[in-house]
Backbone and ligand atoms as CSV (ligand in chain L), in Angstrom:
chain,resi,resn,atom,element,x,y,z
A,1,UNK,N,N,7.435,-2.737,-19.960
A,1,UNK,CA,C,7.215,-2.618,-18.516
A,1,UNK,C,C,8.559,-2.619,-17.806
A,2,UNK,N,N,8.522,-2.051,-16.566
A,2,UNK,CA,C,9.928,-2.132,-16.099
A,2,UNK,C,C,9.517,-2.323,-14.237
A,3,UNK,N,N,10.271,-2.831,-13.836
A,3,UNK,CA,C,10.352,-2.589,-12.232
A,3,UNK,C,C,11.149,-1.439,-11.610
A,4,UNK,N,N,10.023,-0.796,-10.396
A,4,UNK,CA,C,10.529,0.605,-10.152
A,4,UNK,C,C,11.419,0.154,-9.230
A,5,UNK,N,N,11.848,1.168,-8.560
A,5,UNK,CA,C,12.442,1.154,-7.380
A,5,UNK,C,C,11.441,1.283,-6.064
A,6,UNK,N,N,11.599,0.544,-5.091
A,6,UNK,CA,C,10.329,1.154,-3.842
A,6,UNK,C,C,11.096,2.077,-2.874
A,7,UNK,N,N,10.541,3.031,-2.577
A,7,UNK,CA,C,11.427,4.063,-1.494
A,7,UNK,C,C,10.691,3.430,-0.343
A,8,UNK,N,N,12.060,3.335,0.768
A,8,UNK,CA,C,12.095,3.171,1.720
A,8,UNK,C,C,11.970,3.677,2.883
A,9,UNK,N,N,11.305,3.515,4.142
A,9,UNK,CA,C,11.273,4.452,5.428
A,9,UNK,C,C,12.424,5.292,5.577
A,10,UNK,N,N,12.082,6.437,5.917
A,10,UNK,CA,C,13.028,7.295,6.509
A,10,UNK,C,C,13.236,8.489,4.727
A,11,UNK,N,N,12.609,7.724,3.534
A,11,UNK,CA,C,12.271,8.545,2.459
A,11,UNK,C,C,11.204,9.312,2.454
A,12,UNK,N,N,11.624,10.593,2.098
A,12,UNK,CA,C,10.663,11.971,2.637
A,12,UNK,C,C,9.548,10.931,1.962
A,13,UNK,N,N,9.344,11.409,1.124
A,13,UNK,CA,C,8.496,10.999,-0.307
A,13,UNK,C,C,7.342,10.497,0.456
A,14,UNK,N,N,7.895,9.183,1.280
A,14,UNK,CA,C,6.360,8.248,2.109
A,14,UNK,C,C,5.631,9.110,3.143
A,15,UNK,N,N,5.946,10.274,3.162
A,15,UNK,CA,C,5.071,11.387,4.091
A,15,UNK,C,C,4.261,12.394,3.289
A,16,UNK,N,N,4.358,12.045,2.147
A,16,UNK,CA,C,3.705,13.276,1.387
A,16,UNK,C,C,1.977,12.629,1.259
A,17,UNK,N,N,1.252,13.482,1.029
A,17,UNK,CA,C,0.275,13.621,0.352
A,17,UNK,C,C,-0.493,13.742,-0.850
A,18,UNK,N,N,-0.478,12.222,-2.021
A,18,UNK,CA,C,-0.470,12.384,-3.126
A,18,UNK,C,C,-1.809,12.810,-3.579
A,19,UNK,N,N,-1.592,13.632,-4.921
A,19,UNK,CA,C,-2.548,14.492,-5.531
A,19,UNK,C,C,-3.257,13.571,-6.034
A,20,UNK,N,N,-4.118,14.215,-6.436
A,20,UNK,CA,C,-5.585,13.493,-7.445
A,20,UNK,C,C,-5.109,12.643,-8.734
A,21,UNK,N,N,-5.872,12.133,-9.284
A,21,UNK,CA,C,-5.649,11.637,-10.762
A,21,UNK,C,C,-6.585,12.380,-11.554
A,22,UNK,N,N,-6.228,13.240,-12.271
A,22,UNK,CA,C,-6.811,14.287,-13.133
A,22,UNK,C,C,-7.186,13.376,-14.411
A,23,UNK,N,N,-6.641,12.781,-15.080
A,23,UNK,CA,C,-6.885,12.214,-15.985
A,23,UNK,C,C,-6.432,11.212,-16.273
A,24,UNK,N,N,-6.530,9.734,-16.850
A,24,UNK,CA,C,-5.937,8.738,-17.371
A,24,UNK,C,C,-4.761,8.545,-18.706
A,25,UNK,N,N,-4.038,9.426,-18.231
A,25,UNK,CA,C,-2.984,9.709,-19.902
A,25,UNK,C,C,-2.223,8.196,-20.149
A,26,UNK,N,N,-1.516,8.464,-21.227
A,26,UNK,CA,C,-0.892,7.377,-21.599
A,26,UNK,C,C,0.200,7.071,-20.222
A,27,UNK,N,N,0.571,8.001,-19.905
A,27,UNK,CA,C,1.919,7.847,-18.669
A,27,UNK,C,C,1.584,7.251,-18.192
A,28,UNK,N,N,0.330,7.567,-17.316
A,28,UNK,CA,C,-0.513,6.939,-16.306
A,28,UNK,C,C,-0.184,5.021,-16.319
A,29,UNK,N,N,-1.005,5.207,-17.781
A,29,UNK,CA,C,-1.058,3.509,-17.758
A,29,UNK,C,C,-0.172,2.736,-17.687
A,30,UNK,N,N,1.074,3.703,-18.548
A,30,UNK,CA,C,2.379,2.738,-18.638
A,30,UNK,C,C,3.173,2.409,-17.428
A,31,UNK,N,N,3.014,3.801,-16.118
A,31,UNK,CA,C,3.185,3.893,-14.808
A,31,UNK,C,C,2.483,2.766,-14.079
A,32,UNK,N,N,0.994,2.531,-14.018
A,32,UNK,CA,C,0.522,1.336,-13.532
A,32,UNK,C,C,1.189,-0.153,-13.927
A,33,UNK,N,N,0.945,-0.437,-15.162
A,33,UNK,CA,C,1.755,-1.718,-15.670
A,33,UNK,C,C,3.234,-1.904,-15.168
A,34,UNK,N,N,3.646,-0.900,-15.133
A,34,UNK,CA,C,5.393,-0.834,-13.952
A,34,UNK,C,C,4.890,-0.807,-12.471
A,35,UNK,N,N,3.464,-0.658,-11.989
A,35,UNK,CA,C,3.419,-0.765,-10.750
A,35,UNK,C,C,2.841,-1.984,-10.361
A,36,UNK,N,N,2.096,-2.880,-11.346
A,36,UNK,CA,C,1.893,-4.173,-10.865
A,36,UNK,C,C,3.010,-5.156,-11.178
A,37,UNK,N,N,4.007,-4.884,-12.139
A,37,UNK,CA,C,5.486,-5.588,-12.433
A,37,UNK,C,C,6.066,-5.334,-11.073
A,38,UNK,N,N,6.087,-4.430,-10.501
A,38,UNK,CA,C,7.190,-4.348,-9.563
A,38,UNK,C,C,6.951,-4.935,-8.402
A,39,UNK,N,N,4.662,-4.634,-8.117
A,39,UNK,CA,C,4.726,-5.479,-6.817
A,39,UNK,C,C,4.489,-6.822,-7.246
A,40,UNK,N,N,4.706,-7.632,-8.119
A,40,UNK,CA,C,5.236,-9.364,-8.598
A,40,UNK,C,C,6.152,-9.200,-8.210
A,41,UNK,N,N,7.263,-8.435,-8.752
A,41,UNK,CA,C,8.665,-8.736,-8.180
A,41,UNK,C,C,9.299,-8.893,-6.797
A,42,UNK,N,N,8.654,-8.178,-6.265
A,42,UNK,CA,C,9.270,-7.939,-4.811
A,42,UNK,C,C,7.868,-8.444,-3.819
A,43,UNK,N,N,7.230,-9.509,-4.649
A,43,UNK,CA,C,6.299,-10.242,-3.854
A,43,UNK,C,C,5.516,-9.689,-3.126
A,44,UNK,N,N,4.746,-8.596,-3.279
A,44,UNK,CA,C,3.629,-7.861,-2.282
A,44,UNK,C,C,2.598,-8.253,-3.015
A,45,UNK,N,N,1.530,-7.532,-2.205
A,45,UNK,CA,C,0.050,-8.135,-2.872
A,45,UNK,C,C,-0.962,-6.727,-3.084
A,46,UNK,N,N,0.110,-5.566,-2.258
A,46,UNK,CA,C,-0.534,-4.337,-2.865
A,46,UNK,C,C,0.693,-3.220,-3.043
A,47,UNK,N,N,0.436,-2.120,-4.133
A,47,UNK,CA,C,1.670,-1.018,-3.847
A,47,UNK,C,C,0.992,0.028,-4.208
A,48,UNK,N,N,0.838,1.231,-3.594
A,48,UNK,CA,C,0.792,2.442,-3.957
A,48,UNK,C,C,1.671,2.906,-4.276
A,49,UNK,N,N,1.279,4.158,-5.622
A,49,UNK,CA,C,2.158,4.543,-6.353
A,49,UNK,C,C,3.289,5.435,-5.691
A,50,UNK,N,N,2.979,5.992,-4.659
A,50,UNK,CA,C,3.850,6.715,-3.710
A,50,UNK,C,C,4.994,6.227,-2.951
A,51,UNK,N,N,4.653,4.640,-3.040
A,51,UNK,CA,C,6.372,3.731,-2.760
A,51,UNK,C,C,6.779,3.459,-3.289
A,52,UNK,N,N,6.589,4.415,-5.034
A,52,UNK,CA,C,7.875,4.183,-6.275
A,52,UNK,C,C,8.243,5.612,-6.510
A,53,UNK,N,N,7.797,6.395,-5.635
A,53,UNK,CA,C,8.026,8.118,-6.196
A,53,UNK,C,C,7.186,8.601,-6.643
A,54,UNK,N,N,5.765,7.655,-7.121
A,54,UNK,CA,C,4.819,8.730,-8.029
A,54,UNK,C,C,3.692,9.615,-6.754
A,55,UNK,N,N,3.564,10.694,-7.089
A,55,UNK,CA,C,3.134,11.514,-6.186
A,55,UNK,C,C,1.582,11.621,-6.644
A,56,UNK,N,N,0.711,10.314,-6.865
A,56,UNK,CA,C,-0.501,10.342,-7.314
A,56,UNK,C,C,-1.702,9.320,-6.534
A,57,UNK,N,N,-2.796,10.003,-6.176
A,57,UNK,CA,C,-3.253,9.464,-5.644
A,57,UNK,C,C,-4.102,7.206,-6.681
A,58,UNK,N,N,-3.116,6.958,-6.408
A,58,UNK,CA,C,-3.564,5.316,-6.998
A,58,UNK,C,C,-3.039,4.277,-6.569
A,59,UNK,N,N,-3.257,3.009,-6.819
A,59,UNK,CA,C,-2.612,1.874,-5.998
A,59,UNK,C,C,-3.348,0.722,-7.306
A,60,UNK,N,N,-1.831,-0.134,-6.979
A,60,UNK,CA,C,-2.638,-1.657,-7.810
A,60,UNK,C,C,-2.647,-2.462,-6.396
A,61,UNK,N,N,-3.841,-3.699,-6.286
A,61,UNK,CA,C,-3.516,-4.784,-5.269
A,61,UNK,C,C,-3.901,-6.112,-6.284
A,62,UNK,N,N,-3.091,-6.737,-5.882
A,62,UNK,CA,C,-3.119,-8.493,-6.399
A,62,UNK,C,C,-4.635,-9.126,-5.842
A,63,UNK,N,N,-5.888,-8.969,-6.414
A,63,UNK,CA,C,-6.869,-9.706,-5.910
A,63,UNK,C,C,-6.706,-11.260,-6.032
A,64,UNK,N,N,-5.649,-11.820,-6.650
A,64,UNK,CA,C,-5.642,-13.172,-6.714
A,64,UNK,C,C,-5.138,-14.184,-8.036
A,65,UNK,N,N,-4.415,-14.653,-8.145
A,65,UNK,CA,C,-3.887,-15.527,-9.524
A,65,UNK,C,C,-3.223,-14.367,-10.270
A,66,UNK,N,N,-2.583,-13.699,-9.707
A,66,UNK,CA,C,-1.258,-12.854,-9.898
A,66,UNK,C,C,-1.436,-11.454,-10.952
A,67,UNK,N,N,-3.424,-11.183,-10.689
A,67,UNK,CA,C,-3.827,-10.118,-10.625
A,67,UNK,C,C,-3.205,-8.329,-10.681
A,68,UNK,N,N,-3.408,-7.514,-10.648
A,68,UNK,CA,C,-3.266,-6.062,-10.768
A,68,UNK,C,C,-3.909,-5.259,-10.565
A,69,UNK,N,N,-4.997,-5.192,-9.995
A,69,UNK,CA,C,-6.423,-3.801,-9.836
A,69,UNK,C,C,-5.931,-2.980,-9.627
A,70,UNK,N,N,-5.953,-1.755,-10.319
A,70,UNK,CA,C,-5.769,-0.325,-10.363
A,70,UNK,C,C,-7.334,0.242,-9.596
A,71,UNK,N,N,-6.562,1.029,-8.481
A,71,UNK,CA,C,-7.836,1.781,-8.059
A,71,UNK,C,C,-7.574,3.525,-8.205
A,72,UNK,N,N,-8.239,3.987,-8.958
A,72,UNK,CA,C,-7.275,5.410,-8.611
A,72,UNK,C,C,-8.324,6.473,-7.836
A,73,UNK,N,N,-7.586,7.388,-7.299
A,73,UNK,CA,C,-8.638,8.135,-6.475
A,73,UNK,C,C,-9.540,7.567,-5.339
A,74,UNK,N,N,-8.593,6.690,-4.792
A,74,UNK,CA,C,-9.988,5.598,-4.117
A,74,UNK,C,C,-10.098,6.698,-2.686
A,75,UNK,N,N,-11.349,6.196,-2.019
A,75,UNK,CA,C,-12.029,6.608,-1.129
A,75,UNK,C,C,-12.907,6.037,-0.136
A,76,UNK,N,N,-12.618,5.617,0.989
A,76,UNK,CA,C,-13.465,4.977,1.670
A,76,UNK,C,C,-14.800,5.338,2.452
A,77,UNK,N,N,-15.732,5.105,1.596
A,77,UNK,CA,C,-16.744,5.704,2.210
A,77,UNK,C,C,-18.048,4.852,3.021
A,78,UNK,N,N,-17.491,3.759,3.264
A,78,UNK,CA,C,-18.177,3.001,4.668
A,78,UNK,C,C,-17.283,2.190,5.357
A,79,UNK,N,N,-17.323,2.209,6.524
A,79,UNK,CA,C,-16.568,1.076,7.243
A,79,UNK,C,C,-17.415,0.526,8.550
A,80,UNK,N,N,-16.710,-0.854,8.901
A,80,UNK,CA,C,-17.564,-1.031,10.141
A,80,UNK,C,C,-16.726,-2.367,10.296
A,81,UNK,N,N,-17.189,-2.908,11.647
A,81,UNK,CA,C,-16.617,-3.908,12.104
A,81,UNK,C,C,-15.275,-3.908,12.986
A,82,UNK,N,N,-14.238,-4.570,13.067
A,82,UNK,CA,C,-13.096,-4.535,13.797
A,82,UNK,C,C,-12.155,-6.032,13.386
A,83,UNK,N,N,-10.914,-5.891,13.024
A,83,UNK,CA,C,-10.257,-6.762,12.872
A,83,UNK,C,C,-8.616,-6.733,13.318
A,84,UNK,N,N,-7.951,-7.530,13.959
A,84,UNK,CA,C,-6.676,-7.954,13.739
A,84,UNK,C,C,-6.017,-8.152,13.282
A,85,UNK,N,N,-5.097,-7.941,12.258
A,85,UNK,CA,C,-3.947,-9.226,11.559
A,85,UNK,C,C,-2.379,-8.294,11.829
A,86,UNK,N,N,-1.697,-9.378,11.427
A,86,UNK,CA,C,0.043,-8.983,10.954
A,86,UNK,C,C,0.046,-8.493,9.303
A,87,UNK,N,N,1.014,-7.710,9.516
A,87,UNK,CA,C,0.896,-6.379,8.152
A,87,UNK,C,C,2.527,-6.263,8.088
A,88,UNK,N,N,3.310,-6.194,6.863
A,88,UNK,CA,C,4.163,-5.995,6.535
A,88,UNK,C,C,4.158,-4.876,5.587
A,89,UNK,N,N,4.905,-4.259,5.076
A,89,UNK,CA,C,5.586,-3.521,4.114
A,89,UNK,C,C,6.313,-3.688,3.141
A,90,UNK,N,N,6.426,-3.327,1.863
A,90,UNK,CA,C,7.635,-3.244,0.994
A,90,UNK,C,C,8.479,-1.849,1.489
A,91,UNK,N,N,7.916,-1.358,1.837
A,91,UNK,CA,C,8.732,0.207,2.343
A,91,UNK,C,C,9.614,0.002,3.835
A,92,UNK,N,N,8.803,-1.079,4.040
A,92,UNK,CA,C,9.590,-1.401,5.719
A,92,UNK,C,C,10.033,-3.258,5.691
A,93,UNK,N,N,11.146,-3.317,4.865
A,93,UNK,CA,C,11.251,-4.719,4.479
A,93,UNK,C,C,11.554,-5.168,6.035
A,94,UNK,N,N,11.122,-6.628,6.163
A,94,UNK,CA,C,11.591,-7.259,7.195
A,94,UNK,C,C,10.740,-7.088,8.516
A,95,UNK,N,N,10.219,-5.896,8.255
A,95,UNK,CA,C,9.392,-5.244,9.817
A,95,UNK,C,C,7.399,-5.917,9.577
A,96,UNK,N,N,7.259,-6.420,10.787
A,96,UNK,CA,C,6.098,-7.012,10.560
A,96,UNK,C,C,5.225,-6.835,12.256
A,97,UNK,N,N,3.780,-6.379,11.962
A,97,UNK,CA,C,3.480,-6.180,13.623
A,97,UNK,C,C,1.791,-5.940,12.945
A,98,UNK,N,N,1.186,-6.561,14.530
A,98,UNK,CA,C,0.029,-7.013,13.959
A,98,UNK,C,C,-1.108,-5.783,14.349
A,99,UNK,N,N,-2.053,-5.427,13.494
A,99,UNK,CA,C,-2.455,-3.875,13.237
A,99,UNK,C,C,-4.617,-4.025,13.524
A,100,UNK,N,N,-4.316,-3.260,13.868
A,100,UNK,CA,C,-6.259,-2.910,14.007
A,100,UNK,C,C,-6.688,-2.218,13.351
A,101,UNK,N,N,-7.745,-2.825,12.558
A,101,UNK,CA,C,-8.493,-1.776,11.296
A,101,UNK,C,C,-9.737,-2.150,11.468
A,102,UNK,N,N,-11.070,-1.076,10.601
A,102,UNK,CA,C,-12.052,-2.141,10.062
A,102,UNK,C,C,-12.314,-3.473,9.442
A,103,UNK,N,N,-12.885,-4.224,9.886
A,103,UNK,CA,C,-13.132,-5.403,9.313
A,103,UNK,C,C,-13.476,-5.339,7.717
A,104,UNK,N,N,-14.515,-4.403,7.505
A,104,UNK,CA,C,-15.354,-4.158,5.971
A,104,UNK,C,C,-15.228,-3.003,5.692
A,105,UNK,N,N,-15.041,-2.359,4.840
A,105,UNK,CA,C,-15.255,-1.110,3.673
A,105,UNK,C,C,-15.865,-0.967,2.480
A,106,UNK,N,N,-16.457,0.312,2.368
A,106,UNK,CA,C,-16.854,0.169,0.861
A,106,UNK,C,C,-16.115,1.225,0.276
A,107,UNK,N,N,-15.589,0.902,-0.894
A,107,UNK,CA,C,-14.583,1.753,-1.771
A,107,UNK,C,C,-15.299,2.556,-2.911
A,108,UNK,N,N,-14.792,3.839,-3.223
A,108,UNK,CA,C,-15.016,4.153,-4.652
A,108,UNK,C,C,-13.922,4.579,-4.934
A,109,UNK,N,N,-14.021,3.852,-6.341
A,109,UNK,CA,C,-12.490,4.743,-7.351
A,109,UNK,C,C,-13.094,4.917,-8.389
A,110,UNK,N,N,-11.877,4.839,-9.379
A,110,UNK,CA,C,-11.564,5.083,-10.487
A,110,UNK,C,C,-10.948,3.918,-11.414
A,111,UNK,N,N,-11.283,2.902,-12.410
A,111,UNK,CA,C,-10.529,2.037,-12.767
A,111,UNK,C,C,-9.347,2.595,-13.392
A,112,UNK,N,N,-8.859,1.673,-14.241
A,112,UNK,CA,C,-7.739,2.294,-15.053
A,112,UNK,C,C,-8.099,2.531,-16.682
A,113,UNK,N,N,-9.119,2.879,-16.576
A,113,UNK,CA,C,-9.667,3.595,-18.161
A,113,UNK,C,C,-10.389,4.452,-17.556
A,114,UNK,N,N,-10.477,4.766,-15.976
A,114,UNK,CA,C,-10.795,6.253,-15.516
A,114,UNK,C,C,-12.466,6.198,-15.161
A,115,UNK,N,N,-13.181,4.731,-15.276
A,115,UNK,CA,C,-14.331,4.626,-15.290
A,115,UNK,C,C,-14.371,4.353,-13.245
A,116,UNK,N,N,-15.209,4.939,-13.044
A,116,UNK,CA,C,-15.607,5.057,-11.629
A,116,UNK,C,C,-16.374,3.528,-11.505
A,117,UNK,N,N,-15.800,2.743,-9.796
A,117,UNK,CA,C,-16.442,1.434,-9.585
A,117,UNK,C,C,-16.465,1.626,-7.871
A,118,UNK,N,N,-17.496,0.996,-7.647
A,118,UNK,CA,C,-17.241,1.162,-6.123
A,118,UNK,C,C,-17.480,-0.352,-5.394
A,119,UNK,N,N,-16.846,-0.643,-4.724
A,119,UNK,CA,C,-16.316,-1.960,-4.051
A,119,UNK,C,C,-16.733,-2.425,-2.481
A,120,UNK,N,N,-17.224,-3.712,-2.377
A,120,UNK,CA,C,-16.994,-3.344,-1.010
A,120,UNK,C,C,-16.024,-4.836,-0.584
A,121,UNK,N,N,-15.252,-4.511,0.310
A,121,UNK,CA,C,-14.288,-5.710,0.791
A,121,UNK,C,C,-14.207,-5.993,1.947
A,122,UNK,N,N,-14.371,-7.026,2.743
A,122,UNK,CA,C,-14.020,-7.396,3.914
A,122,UNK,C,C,-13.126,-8.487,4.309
A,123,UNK,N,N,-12.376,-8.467,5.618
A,123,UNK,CA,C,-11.061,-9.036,5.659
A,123,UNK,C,C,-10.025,-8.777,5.673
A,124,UNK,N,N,-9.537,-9.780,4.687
A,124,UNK,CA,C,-7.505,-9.129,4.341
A,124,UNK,C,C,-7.655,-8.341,3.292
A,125,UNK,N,N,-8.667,-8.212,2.253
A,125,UNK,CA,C,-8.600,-7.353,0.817
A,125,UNK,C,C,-8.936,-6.051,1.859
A,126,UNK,N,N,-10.143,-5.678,2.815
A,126,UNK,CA,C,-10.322,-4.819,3.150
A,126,UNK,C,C,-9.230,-3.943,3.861
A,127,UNK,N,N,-7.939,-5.551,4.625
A,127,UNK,CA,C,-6.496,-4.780,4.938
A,127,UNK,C,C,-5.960,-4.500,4.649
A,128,UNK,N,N,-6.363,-4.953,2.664
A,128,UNK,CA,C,-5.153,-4.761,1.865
A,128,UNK,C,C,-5.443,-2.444,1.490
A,129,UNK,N,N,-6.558,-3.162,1.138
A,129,UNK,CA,C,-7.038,-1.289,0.355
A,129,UNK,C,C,-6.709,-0.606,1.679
A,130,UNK,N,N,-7.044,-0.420,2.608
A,130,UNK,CA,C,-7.100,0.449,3.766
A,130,UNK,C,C,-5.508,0.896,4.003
A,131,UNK,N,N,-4.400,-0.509,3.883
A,131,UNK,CA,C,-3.293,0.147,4.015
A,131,UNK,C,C,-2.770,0.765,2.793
A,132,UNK,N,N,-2.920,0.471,1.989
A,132,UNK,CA,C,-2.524,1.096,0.668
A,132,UNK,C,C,-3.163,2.740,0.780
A,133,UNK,N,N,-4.712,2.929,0.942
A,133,UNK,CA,C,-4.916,3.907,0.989
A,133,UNK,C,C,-4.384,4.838,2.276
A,134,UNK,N,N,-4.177,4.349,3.377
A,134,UNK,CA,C,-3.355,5.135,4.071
A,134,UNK,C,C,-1.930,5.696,3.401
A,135,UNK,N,N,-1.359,5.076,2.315
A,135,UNK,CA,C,-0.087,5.323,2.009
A,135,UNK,C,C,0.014,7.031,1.117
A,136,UNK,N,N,-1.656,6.954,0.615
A,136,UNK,CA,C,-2.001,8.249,-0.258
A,136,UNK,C,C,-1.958,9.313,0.591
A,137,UNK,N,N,-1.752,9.497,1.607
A,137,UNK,CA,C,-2.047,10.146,2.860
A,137,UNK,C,C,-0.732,10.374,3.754
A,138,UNK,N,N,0.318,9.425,3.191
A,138,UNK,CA,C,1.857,9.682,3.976
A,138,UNK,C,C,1.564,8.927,5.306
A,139,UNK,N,N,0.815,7.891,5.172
A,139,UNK,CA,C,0.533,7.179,7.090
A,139,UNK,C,C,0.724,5.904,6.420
A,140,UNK,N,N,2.101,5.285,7.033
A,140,UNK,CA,C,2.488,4.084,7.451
A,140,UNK,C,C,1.755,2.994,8.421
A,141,UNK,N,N,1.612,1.655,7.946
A,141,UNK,CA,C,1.080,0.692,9.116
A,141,UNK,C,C,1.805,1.350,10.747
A,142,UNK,N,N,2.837,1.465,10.547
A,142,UNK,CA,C,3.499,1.261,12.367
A,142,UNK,C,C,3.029,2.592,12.929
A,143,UNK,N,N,2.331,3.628,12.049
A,143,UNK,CA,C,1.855,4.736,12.995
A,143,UNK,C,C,0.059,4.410,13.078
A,144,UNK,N,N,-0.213,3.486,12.977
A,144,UNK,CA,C,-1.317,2.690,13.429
A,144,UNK,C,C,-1.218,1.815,15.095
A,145,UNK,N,N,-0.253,1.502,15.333
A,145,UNK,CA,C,0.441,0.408,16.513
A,145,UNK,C,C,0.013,1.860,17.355
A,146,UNK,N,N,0.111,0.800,18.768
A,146,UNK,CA,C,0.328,1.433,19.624
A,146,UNK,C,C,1.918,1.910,19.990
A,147,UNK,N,N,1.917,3.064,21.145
A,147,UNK,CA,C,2.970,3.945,21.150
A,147,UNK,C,C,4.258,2.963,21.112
A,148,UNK,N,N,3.960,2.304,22.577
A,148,UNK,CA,C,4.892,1.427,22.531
A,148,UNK,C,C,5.791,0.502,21.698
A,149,UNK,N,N,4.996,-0.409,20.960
A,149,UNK,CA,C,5.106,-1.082,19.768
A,149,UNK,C,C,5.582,-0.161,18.639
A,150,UNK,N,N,4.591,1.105,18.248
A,150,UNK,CA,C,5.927,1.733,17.174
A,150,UNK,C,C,7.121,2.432,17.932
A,151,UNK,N,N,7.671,2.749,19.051
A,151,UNK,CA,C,8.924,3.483,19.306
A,151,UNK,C,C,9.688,2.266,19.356
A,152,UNK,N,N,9.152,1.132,19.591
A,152,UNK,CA,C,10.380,-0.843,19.722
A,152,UNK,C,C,10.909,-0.783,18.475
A,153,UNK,N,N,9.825,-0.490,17.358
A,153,UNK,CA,C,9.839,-1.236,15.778
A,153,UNK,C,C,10.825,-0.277,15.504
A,154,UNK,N,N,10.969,1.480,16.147
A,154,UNK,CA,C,10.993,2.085,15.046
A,154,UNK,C,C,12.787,2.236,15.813
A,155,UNK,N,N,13.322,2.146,16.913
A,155,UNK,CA,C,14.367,1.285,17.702
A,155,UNK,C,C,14.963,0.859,16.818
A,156,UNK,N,N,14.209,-0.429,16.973
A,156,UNK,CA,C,14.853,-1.269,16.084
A,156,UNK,C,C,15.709,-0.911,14.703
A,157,UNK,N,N,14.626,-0.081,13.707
A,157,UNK,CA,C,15.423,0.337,12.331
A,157,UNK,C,C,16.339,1.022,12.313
A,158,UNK,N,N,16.387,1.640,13.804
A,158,UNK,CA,C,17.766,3.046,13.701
A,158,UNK,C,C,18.687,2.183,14.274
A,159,UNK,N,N,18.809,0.765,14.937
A,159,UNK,CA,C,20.026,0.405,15.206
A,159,UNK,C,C,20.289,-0.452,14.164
A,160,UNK,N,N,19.521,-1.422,13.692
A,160,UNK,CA,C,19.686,-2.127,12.945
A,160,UNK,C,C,19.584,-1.706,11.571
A,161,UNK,N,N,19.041,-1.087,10.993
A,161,UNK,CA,C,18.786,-0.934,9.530
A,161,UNK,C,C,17.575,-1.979,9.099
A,162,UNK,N,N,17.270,-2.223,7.956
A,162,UNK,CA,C,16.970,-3.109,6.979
A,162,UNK,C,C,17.781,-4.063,7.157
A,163,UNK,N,N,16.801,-5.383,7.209
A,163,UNK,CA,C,17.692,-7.214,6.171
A,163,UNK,C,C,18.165,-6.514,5.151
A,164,UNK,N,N,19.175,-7.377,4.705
A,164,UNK,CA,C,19.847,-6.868,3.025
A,164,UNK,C,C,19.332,-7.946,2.330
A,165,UNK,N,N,18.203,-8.930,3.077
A,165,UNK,CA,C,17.591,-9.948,2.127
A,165,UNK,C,C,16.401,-10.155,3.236
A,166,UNK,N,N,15.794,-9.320,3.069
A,166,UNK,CA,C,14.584,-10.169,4.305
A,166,UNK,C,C,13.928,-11.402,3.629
A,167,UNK,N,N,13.153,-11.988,4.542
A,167,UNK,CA,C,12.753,-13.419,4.401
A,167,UNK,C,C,11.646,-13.292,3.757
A,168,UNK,N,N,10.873,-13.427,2.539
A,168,UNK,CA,C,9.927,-13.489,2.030
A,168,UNK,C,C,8.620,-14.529,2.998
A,169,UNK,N,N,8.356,-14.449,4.373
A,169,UNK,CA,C,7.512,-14.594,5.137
A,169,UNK,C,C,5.916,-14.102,5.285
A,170,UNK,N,N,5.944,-13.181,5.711
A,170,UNK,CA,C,4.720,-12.420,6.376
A,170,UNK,C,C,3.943,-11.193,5.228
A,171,UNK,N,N,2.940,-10.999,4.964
A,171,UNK,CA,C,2.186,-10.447,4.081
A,171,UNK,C,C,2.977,-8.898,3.877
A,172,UNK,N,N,3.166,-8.315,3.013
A,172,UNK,CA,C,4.254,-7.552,2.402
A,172,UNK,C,C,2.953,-6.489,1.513
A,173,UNK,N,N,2.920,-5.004,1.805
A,173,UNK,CA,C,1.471,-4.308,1.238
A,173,UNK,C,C,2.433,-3.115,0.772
L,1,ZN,ZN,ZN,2.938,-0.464,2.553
C-alpha cells in the first residue's frame, strides 16, 4: 500500500468528471487500499479517487473504527430532509465553512468486489457520501456556499495560499 498524493484547489484534475468503473481489476483494488491508506494519513474520513488523480468514478469513507468503504459508481437516488454542518476538505486544507445539504439519502453502488449494495444514510455519513460524490462531478463544498461566502473563502486562498501545516481541527472529506 502506499499514500497518494491529494491534488489541491486550483488543480485542473478537481474539475473533471470521473468516468465509470467498468470493471473491478486488480489495479482497481490495489488503487483503493492506497486510497483508504492515504485518507488515515492525512486524517479525513472520506476521499474520492479524483483527489489523488484517479479519474474514476469511486470513493472510500471511514464509517467508523478506522474503517474504508469503497463505494464505486455510487448514485444518489433518494434524498429528503435539510441539514447544516461545517465541512472541510483535504483538497482545501485549512478552509472550513458550514454547508446545506440533504439530511438523508439513499445510495447505490458498487462494493469493491463489484457487487452492487444500496445504502441509506442520514446525517454526517449522509454529508460524508454527498460530498464525496459531488467530487465525481468536479463540484467542490465552497461552490455549494453562498456567493458571498465562496468569493471571501476563495479571497482568501489567492492571498494567502494554504497552512503549510493546517490544524487537524474541523471534519476534513
Ligand atoms: Zn473533499
Amino acid at each position: 500500500m502506499a499514500v497518494l498524493d491529494v491534488r489541491l484547489y486550483g488543480d485542473p484534475v478537481l474539475r473533471r468528471r470521473a468516468a465509470p468503473v467498468r470493471e473491478v481489476t486488480p489495479e482497481i483494488e490495489a488503487w483503493l487500499d492506497d486510497m483508504v491508506e492515504t485518507m488515515h494519513t492525512e486524517v479525513g474520513i472520506g476521499l474520492a479517487a479524483i483527489q489523488v488523480g484517479i479519474e474514476l468514478r469511486m470513493l472510500v469513507v471511514d464509517e467508523g473504527h478506522g474503517t474504508g468503504r469503497a463505494y464505486l459508481n455510487p448514485v444518489i437516488v433518494e434524498q429528503g430532509g435539510e441539514q447544516v454542518g461545517e465541512e472541510g476538505c483535504l483538497s482545501l486544507p485549512g478552509i472550513f465553512a458550514d454547508v446545506r445539504r440533504p439530511e438523508w439519502i439513499v445510495v447505490e453502488a458498487m462494493d469493491r468486489t463489484g457487487v452492487p449494495f444500496r445504502r441509506r444514510a442520514s446525517g454526517f455519513l449522509a454529508r460524508v457520501l454527498q460530498h464525496e460524490i459531488d467530487h465525481l462531478d468536479g463540484i467542490l463544498f465552497i461552490d455549494r456556499l453562498d456567493k458571498v461566502t465562496r468569493d471571501r473563502l476563495k479571497r482568501k486562498i489567492r492571498r494567502e495560499g494554504f497552512p503549510a501545516e493546517p490544524a487537524v481541527t474541523g471534519v476534513r472529506l
